[in-house]
C-alpha positions in Angstrom: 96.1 -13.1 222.0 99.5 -11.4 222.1 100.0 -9.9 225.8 103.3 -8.0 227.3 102.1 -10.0 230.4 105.0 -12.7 232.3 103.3 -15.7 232.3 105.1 -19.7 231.6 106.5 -20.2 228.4 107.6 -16.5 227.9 110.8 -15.4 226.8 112.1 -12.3 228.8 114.7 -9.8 228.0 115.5 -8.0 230.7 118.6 -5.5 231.0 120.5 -4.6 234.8 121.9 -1.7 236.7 124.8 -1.7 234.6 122.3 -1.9 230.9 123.6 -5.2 229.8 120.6 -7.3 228.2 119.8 -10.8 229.3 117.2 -13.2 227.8 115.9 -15.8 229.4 113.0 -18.6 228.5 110.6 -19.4 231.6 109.9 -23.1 231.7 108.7 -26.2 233.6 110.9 -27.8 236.4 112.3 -30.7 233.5 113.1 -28.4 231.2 115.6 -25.7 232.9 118.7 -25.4 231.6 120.3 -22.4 232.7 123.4 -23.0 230.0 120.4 -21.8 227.5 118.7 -19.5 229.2 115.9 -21.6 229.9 115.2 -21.3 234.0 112.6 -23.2 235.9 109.4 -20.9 236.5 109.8 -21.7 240.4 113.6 -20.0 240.2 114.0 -16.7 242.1 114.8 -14.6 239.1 111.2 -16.3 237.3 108.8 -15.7 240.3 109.9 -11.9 240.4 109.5 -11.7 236.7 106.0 -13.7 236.6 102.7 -11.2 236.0 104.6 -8.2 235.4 104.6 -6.1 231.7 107.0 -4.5 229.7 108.5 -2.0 230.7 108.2 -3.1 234.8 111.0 -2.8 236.9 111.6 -5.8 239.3 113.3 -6.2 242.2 115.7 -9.1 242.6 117.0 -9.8 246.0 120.4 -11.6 245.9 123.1 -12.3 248.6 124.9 -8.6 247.0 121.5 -6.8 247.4 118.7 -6.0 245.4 119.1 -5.7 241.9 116.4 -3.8 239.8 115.7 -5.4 236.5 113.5 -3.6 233.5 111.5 -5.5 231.4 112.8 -4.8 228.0 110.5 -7.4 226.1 108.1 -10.2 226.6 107.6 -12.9 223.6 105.9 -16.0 223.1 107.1 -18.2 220.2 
């Protein structure tokens, strides 16, 4: 059934502070390659993403700060 729920294997648009949109695929260890936008589900940007909806703010906590990411879109395909 279709979901707006971050699980593995989603695709995730997100957009920053700033507004800029970002997609990126949420896959296994083997498969990440960040030049695509595929990152490993274990990765810190993932695991803040992971069982949150459309729509959710996240918090991101980076060496600059914390960055707050919305959840613009959640796909499967």
């Amino acid at each position: 059934p279709a979901t707006d729920q971050v699980f593995f294997g989603a695709t995730v648009t997100y957009a920053d502070e700033e507004g800029n949109e970002h997609t990126i695929r949420i896959v296994g260890i083997d498969e990440a390659d960040a030049s695509v936008g595929d990152v490993s589900w274990i990765s810190p940007i993932a695991r803040v993403f992971l069982k949150a909806h459309e729509g959710d703010t996240v918090k991101l906590p980076t060496p600059g700060g914390v960055q707050h990411l919305e959840i613009v879109e959640v796909k499967y395909c």
